[in-house]
Structures are given as C-alpha cells and as structure tokens.
mmJSON file of the N, C-alpha and C atoms, coordinates in Angstrom:
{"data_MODEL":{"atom_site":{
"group_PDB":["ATOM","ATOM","ATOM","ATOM","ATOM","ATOM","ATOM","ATOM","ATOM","ATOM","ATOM","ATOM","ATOM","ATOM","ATOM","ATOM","ATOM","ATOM","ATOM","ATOM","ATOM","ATOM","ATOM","ATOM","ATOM","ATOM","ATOM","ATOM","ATOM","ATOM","ATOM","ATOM","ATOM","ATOM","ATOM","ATOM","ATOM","ATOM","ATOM","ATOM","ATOM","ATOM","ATOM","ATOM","ATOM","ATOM","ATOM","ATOM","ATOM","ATOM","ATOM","ATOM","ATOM","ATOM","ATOM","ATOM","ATOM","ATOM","ATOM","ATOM","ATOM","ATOM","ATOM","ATOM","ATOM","ATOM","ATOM","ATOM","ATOM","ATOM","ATOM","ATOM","ATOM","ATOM","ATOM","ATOM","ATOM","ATOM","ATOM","ATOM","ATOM","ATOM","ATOM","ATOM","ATOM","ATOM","ATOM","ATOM","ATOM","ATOM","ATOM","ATOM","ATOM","ATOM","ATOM","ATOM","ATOM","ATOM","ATOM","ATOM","ATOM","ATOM","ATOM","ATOM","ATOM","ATOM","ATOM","ATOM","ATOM","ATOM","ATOM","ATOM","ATOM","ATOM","ATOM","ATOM","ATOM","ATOM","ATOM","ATOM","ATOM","ATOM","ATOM","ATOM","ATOM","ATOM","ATOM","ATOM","ATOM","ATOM","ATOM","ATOM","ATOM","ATOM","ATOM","ATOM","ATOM","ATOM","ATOM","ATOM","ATOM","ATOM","ATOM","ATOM","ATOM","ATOM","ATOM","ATOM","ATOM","ATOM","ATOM","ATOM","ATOM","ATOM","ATOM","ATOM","ATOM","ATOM","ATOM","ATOM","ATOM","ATOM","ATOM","ATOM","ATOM","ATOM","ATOM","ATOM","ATOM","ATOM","ATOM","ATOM","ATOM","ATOM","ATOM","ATOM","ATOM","ATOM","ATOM","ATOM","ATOM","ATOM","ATOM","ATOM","ATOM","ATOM","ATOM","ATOM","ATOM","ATOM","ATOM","ATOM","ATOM","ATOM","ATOM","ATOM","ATOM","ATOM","ATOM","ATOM","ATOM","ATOM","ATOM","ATOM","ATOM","ATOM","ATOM","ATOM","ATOM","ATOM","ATOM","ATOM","ATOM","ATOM","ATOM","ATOM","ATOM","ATOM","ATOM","ATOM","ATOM","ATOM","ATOM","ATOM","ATOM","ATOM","ATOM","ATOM","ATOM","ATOM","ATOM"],
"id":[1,2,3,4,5,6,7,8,9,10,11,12,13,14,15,16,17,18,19,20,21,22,23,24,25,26,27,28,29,30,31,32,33,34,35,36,37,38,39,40,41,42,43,44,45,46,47,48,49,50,51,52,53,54,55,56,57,58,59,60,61,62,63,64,65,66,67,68,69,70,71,72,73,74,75,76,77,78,79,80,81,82,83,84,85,86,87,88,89,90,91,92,93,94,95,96,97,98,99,100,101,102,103,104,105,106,107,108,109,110,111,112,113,114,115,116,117,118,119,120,121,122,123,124,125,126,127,128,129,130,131,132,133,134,135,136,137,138,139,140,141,142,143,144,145,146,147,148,149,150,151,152,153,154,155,156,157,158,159,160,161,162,163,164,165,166,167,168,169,170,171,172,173,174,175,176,177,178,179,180,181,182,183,184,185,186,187,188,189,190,191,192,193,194,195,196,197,198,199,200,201,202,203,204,205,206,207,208,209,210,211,212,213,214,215,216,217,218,219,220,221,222,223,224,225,226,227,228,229,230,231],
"type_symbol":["N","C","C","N","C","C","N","C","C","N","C","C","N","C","C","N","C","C","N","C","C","N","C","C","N","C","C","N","C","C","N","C","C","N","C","C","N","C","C","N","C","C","N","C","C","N","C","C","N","C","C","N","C","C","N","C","C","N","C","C","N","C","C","N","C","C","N","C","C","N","C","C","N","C","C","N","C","C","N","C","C","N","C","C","N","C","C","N","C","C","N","C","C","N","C","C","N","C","C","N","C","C","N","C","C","N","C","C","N","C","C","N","C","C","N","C","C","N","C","C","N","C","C","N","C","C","N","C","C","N","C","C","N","C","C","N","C","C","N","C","C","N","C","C","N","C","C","N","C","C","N","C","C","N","C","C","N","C","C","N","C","C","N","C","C","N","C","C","N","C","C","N","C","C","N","C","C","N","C","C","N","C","C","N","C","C","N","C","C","N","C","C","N","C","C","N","C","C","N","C","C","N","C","C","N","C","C","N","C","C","N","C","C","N","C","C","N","C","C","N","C","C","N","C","C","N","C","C","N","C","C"],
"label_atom_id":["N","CA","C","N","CA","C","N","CA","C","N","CA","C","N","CA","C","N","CA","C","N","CA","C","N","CA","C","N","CA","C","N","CA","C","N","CA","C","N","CA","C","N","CA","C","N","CA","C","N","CA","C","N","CA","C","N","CA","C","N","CA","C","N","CA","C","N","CA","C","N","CA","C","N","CA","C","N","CA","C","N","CA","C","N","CA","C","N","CA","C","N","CA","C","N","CA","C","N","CA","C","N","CA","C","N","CA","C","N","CA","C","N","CA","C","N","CA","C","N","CA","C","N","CA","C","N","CA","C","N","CA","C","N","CA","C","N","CA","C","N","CA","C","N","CA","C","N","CA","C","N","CA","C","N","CA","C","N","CA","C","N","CA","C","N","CA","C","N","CA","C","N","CA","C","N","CA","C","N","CA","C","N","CA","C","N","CA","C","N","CA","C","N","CA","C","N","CA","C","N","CA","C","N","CA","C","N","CA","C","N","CA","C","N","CA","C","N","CA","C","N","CA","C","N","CA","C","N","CA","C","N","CA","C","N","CA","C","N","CA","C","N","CA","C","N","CA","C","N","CA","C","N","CA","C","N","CA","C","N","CA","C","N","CA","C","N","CA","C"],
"label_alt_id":[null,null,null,null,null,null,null,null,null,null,null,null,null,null,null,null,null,null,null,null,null,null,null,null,null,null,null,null,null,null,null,null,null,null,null,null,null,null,null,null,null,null,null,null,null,null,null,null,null,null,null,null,null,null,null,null,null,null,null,null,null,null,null,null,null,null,null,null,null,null,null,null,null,null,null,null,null,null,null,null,null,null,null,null,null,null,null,null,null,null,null,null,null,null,null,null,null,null,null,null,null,null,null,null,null,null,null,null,null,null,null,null,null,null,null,null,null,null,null,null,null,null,null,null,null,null,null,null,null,null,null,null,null,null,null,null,null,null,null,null,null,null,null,null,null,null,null,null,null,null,null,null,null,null,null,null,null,null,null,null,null,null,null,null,null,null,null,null,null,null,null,null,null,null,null,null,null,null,null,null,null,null,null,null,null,null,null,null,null,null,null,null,null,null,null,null,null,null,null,null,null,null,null,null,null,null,null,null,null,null,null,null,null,null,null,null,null,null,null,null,null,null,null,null,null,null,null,null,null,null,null],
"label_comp_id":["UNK","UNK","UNK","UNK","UNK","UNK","UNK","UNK","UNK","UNK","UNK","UNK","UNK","UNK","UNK","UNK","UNK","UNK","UNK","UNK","UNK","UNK","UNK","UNK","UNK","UNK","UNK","UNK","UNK","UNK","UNK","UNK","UNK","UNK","UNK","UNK","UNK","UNK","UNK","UNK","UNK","UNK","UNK","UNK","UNK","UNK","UNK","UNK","UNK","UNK","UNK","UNK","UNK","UNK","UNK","UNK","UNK","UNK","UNK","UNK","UNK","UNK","UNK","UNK","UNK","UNK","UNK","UNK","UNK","UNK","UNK","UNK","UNK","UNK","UNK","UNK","UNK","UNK","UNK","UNK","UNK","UNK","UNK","UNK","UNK","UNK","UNK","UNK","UNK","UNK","UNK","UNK","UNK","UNK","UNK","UNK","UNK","UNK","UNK","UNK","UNK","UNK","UNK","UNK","UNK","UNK","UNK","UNK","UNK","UNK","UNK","UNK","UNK","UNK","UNK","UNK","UNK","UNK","UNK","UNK","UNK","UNK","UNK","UNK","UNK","UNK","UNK","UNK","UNK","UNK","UNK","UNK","UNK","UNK","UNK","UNK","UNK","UNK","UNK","UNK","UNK","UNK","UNK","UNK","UNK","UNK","UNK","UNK","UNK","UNK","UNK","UNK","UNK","UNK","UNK","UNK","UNK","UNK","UNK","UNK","UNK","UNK","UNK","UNK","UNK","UNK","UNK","UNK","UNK","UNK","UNK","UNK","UNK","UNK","UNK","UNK","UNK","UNK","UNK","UNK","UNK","UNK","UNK","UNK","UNK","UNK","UNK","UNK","UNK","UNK","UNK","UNK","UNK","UNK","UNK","UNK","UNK","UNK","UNK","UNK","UNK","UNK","UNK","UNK","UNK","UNK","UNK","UNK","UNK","UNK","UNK","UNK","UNK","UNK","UNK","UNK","UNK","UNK","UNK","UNK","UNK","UNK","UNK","UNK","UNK","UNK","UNK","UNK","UNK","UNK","UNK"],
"label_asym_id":["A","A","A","A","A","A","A","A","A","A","A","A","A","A","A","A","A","A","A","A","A","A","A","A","A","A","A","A","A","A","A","A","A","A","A","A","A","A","A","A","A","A","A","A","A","A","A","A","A","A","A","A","A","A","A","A","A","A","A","A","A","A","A","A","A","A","A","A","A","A","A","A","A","A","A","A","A","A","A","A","A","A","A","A","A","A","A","A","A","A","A","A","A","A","A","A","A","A","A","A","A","A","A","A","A","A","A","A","A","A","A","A","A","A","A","A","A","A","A","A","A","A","A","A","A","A","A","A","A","A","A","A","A","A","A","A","A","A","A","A","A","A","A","A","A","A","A","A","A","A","A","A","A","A","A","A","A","A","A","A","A","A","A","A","A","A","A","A","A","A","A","A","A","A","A","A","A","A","A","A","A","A","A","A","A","A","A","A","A","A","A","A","A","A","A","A","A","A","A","A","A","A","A","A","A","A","A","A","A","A","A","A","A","A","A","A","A","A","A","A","A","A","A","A","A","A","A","A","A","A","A"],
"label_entity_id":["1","1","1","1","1","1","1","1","1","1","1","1","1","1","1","1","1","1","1","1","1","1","1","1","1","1","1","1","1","1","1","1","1","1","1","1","1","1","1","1","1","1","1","1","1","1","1","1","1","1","1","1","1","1","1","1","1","1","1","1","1","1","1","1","1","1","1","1","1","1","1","1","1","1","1","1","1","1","1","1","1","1","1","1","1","1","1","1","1","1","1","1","1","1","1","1","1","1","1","1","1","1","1","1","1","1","1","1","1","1","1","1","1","1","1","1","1","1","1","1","1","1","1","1","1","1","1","1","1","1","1","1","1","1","1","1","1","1","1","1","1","1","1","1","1","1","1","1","1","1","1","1","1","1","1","1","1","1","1","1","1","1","1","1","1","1","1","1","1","1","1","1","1","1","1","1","1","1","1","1","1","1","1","1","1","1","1","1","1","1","1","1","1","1","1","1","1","1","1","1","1","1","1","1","1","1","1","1","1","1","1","1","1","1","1","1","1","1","1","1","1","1","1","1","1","1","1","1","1","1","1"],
"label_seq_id":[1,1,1,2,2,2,3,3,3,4,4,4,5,5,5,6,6,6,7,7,7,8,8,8,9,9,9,10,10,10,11,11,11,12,12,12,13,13,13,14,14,14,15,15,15,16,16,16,17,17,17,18,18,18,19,19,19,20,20,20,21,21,21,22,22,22,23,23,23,24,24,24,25,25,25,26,26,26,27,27,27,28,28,28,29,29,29,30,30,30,31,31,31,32,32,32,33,33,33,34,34,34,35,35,35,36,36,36,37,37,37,38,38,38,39,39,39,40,40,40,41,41,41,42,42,42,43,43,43,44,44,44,45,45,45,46,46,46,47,47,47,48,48,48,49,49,49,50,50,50,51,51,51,52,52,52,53,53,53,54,54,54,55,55,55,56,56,56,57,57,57,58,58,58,59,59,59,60,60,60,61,61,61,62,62,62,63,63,63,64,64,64,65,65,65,66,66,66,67,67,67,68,68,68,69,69,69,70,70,70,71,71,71,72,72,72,73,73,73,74,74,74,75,75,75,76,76,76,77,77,77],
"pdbx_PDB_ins_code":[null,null,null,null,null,null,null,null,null,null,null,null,null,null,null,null,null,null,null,null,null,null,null,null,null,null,null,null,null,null,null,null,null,null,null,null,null,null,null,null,null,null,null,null,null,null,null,null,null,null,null,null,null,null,null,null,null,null,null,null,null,null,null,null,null,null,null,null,null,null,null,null,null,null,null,null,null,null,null,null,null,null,null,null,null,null,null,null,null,null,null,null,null,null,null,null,null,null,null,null,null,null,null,null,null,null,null,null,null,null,null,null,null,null,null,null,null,null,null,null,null,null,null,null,null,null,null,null,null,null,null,null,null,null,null,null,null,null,null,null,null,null,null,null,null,null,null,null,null,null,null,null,null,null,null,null,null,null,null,null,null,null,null,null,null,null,null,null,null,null,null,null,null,null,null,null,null,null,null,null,null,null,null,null,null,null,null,null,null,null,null,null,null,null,null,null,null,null,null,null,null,null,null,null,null,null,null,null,null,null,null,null,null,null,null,null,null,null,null,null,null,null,null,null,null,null,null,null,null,null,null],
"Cartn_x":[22.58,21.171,20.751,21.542,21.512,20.923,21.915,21.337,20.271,19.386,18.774,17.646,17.364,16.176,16.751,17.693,17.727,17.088,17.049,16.769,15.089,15.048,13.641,12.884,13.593,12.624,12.675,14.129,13.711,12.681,12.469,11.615,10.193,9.904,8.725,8.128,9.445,9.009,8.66,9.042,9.056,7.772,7.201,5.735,5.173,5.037,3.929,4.416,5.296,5.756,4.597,4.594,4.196,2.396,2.076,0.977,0.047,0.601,0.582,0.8,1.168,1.312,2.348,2.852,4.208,5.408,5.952,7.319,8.337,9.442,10.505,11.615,12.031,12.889,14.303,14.473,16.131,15.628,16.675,15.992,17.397,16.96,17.512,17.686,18.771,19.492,18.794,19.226,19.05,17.152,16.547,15.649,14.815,15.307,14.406,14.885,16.276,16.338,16.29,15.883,14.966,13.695,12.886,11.483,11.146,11.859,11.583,12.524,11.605,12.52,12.225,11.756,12.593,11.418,11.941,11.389,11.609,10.212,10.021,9.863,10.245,9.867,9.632,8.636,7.46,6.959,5.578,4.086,3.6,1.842,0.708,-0.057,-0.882,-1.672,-2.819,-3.986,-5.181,-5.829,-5.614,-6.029,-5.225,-4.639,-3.361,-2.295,-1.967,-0.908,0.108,1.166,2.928,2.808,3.181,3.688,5.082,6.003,7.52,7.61,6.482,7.096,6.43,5.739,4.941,6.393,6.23,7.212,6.018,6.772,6.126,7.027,6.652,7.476,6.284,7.631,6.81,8.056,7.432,7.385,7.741,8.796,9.498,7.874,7.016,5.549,5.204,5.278,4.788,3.817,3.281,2.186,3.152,2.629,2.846,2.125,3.108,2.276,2.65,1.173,2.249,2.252,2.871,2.723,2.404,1.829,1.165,1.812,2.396,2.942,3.518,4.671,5.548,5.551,6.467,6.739,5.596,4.565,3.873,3.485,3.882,3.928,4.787,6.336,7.122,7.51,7.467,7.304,6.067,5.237,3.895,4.434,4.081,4.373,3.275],
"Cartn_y":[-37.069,-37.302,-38.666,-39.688,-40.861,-40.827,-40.057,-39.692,-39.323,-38.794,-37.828,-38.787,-39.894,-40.809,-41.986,-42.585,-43.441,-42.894,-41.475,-40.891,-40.84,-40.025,-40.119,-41.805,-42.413,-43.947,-44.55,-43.881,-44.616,-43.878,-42.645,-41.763,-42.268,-42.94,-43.21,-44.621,-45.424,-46.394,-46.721,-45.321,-45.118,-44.711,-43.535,-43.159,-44.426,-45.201,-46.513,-47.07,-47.585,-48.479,-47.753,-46.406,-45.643,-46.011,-45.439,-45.449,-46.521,-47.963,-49.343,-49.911,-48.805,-48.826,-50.573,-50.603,-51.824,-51.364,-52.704,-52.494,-52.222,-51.642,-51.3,-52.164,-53.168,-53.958,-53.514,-52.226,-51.455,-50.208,-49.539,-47.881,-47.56,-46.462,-45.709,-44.264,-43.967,-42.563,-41.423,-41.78,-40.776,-40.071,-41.321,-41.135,-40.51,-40.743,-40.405,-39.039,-38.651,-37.042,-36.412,-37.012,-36.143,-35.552,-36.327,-36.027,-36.047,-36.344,-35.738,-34.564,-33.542,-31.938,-32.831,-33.189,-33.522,-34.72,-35.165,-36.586,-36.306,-36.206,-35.816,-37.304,-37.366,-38.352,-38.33,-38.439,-38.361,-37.268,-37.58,-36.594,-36.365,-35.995,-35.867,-36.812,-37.884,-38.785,-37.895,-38.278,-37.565,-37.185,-38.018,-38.115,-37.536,-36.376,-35.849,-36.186,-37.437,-38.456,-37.954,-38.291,-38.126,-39.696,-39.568,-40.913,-40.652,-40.749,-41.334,-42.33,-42.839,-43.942,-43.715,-42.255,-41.268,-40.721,-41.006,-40.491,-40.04,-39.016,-37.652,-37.805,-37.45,-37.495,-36.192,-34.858,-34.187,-33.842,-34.425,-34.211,-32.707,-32.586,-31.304,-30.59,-31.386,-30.719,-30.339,-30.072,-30.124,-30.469,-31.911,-33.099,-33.683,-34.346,-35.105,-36.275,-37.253,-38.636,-38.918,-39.331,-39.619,-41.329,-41.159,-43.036,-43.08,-43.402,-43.351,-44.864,-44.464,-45.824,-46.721,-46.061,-46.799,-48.309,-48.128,-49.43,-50.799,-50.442,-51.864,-51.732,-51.049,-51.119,-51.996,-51.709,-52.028,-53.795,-54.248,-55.277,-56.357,-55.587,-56.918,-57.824,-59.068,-60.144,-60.94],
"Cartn_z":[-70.665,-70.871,-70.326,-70.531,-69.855,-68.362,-67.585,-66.492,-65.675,-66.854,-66.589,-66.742,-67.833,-68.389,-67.204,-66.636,-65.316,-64.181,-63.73,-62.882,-62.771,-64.011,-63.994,-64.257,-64.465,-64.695,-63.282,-62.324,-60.994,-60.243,-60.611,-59.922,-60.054,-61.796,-62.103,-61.732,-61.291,-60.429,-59.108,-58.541,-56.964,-56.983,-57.809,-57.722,-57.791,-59.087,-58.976,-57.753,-57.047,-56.232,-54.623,-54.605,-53.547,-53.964,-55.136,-55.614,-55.588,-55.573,-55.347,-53.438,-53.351,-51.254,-51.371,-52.067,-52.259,-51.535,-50.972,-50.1,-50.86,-50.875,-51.831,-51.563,-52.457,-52.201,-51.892,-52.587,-51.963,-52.224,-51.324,-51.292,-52.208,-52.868,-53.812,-53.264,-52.85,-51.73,-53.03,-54.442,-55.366,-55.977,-55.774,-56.033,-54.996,-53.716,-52.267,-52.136,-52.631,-52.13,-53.207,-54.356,-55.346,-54.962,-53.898,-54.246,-52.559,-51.891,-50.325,-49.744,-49.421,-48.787,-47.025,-46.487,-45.111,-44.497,-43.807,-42.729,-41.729,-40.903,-39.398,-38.491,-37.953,-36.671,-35.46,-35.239,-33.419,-34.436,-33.28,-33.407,-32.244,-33.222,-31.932,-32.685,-32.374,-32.558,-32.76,-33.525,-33.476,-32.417,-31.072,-29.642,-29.328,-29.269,-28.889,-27.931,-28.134,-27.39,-28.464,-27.278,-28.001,-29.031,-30.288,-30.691,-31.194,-30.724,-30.972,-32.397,-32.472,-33.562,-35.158,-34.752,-36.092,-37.141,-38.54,-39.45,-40.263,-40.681,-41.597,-42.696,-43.678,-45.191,-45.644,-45.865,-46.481,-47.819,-49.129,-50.98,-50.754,-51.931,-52.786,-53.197,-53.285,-53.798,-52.72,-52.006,-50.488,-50.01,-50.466,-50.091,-49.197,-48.248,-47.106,-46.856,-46.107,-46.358,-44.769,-44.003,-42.484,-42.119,-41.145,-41.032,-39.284,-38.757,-37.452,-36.622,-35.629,-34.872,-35.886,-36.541,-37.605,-36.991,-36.005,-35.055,-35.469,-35.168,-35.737,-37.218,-37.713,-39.385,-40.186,-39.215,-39.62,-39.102,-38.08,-37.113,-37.544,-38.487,-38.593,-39.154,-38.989,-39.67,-40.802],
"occupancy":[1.0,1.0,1.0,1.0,1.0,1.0,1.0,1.0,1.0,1.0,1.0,1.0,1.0,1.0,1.0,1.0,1.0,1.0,1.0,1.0,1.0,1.0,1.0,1.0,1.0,1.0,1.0,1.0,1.0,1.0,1.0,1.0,1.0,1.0,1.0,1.0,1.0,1.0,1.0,1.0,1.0,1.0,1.0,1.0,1.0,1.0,1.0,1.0,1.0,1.0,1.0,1.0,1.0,1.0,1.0,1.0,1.0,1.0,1.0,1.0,1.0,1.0,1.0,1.0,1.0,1.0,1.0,1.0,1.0,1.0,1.0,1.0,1.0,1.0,1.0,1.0,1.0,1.0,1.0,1.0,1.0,1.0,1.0,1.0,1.0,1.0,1.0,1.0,1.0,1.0,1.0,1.0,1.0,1.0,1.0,1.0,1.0,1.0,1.0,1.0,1.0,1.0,1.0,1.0,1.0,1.0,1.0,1.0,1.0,1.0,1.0,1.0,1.0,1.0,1.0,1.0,1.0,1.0,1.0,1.0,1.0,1.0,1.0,1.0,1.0,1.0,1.0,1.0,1.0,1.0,1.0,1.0,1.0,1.0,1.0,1.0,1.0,1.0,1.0,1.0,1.0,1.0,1.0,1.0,1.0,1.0,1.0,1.0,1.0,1.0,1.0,1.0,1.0,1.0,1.0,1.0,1.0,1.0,1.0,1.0,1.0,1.0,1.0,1.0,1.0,1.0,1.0,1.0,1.0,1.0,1.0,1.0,1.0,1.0,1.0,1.0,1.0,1.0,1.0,1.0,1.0,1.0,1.0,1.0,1.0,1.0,1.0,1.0,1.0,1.0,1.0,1.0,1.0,1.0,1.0,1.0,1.0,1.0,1.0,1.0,1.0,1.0,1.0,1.0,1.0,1.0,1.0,1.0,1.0,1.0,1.0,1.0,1.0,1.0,1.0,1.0,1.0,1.0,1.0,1.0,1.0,1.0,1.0,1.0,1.0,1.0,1.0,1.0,1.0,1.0,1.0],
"B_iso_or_equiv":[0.0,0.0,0.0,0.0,0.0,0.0,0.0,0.0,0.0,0.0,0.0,0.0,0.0,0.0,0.0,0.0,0.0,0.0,0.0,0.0,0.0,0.0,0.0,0.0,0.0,0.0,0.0,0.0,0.0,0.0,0.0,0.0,0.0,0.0,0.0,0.0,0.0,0.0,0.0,0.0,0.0,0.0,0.0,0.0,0.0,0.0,0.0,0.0,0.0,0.0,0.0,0.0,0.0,0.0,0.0,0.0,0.0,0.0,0.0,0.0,0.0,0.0,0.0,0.0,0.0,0.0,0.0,0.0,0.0,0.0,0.0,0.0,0.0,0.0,0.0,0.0,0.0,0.0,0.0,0.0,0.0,0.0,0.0,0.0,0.0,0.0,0.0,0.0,0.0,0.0,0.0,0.0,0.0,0.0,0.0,0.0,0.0,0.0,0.0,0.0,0.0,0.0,0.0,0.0,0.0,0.0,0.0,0.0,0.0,0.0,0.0,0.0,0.0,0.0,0.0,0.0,0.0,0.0,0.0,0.0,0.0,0.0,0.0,0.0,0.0,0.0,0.0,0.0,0.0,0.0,0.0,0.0,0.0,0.0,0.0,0.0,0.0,0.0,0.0,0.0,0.0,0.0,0.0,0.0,0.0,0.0,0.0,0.0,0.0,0.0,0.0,0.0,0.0,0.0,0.0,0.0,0.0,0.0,0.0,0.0,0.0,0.0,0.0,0.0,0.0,0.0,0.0,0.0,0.0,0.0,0.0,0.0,0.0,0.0,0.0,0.0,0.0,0.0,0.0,0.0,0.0,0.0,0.0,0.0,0.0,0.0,0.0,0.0,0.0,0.0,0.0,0.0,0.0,0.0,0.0,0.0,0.0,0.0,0.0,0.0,0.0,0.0,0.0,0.0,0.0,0.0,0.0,0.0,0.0,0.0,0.0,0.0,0.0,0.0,0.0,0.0,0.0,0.0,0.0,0.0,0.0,0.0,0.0,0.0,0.0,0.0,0.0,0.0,0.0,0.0,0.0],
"pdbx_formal_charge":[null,null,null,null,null,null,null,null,null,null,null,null,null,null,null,null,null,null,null,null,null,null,null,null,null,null,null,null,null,null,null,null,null,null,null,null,null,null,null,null,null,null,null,null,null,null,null,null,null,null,null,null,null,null,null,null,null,null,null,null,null,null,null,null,null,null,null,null,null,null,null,null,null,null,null,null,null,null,null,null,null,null,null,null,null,null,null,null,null,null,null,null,null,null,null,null,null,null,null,null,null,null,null,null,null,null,null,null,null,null,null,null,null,null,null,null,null,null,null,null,null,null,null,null,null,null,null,null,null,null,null,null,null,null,null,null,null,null,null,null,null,null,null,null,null,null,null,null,null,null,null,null,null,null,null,null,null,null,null,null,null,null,null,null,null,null,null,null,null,null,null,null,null,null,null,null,null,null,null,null,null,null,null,null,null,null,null,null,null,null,null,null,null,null,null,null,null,null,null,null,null,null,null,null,null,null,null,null,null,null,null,null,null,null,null,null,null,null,null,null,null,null,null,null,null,null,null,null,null,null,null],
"auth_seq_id":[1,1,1,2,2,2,3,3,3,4,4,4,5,5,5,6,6,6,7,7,7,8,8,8,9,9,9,10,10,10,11,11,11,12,12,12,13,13,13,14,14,14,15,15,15,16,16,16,17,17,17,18,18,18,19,19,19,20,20,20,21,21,21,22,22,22,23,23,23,24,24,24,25,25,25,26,26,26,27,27,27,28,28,28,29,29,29,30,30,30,31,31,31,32,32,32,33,33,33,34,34,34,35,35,35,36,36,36,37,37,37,38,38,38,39,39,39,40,40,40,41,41,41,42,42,42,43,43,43,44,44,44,45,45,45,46,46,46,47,47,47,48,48,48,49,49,49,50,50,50,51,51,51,52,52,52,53,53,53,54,54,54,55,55,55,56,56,56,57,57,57,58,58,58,59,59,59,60,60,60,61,61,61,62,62,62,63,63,63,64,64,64,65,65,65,66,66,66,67,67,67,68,68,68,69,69,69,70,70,70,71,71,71,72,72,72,73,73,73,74,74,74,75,75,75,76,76,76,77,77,77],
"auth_comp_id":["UNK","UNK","UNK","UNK","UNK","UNK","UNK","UNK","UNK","UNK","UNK","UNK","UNK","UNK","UNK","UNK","UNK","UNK","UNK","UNK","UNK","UNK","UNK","UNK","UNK","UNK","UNK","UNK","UNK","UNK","UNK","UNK","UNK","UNK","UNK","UNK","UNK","UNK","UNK","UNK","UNK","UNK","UNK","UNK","UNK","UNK","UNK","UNK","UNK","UNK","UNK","UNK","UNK","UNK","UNK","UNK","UNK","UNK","UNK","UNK","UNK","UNK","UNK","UNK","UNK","UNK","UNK","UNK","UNK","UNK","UNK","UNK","UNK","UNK","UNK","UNK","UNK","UNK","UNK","UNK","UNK","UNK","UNK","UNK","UNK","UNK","UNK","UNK","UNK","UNK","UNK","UNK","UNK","UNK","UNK","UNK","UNK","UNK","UNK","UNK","UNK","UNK","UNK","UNK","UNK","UNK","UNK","UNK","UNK","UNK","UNK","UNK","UNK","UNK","UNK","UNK","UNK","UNK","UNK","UNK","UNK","UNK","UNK","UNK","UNK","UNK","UNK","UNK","UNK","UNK","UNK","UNK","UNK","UNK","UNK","UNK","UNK","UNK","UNK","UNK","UNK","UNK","UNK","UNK","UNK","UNK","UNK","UNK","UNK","UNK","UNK","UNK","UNK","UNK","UNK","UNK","UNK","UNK","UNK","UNK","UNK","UNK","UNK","UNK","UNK","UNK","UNK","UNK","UNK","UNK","UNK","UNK","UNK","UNK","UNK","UNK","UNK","UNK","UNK","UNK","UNK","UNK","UNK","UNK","UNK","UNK","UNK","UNK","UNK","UNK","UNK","UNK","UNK","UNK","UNK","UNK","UNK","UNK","UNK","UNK","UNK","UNK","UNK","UNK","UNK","UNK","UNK","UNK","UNK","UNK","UNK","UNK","UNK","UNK","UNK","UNK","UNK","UNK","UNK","UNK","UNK","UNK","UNK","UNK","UNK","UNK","UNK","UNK","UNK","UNK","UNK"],
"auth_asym_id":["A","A","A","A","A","A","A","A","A","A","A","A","A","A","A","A","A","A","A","A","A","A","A","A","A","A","A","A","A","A","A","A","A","A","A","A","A","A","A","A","A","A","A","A","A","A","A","A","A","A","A","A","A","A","A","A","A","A","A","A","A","A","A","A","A","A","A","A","A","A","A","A","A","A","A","A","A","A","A","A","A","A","A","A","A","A","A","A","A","A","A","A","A","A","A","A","A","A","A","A","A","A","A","A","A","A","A","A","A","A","A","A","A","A","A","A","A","A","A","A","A","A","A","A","A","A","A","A","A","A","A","A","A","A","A","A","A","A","A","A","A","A","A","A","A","A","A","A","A","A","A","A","A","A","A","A","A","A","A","A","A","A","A","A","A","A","A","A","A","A","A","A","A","A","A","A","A","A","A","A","A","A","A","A","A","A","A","A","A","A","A","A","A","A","A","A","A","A","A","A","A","A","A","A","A","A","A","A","A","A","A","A","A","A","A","A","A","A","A","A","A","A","A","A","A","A","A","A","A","A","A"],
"auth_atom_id":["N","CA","C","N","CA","C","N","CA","C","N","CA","C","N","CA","C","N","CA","C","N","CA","C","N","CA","C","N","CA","C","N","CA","C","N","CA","C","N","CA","C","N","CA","C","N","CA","C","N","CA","C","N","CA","C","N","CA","C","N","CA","C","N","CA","C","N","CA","C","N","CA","C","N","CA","C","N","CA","C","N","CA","C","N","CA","C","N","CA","C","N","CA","C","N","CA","C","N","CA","C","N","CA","C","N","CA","C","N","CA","C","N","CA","C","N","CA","C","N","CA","C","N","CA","C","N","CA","C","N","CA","C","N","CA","C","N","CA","C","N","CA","C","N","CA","C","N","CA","C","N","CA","C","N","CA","C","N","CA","C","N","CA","C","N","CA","C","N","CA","C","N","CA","C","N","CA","C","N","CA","C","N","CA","C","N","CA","C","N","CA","C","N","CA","C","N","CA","C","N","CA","C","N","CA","C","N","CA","C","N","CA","C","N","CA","C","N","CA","C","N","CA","C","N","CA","C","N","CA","C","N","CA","C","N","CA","C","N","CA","C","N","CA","C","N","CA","C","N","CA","C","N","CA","C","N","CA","C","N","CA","C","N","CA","C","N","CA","C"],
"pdbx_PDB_model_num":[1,1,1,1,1,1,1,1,1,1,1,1,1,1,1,1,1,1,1,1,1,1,1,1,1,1,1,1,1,1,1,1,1,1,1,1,1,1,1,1,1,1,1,1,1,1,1,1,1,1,1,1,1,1,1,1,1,1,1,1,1,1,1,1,1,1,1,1,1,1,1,1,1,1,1,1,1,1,1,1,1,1,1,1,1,1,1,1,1,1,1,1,1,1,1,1,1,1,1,1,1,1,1,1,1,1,1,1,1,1,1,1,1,1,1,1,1,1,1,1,1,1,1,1,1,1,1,1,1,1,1,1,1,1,1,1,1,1,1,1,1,1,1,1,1,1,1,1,1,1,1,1,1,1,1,1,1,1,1,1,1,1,1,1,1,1,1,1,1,1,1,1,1,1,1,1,1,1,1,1,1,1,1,1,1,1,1,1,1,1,1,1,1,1,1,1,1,1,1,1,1,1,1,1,1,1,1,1,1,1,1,1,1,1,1,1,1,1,1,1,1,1,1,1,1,1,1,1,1,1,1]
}}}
C-alpha cells in the first residue's frame, strides 16, 4: 500500500508541477510511464512546415499536450 500512496503523491505532484507549466527538477521514469501511452517527435507546424524539433505527449487519458520547435524551448536562456 505504501507503494501505491508514493506513487500516487508523485503523480499528484507531477500534475501541479505540469498544471503550474514549472520545470521538473528530476524526472521520475515511474511517474512519466504511469501517465504517458507514447511521445512523438517531428511534426507539421500550423503552416504546414516539417518541424523536427515538435514533441507530442499524448496522456493514458488520451489528452495531448504539444510543444512546437522544442529546440528553442529548451535552449532559452
């Protein structure tokens, strides 16, 4: 049962942490393949350009969250 109340409290911190659009100081393997069924990478831009640096996260709920030209998301200073 232990298990089960760690699991769910990291889960419930990952929602606020997401919910809050906050950086995650360490990723948690257990909590991320609880609640993501798969991660796509490259797209089509709304302008229908190739973007290579587009990640898709689509939720066990099957809500999806996308991230558009990761690359300068990730790189801003």
């Amino acid at each position: 049962m232990d298990g089960k109340d760690t699991l769910s409290d990291r889960i419930n911190n990952f929602r606020n942490t997401l919910k809050n659009n906050q950086i995650l100081e360490e990723f948690d393997r257990h909590v991320f393949e609880s609640i993501i069924e798969k991660v796509i990478i490259g797209g089509i831009d709304k302008d229908g350009n190739k973007d290579p640096y587009m990640i898709t996260f689509i939720y066990k709920t099957g809500l999806e969250h996308e991230i558009e030209d990761a690359k300068k998301t990730v790189t801003k200073e």
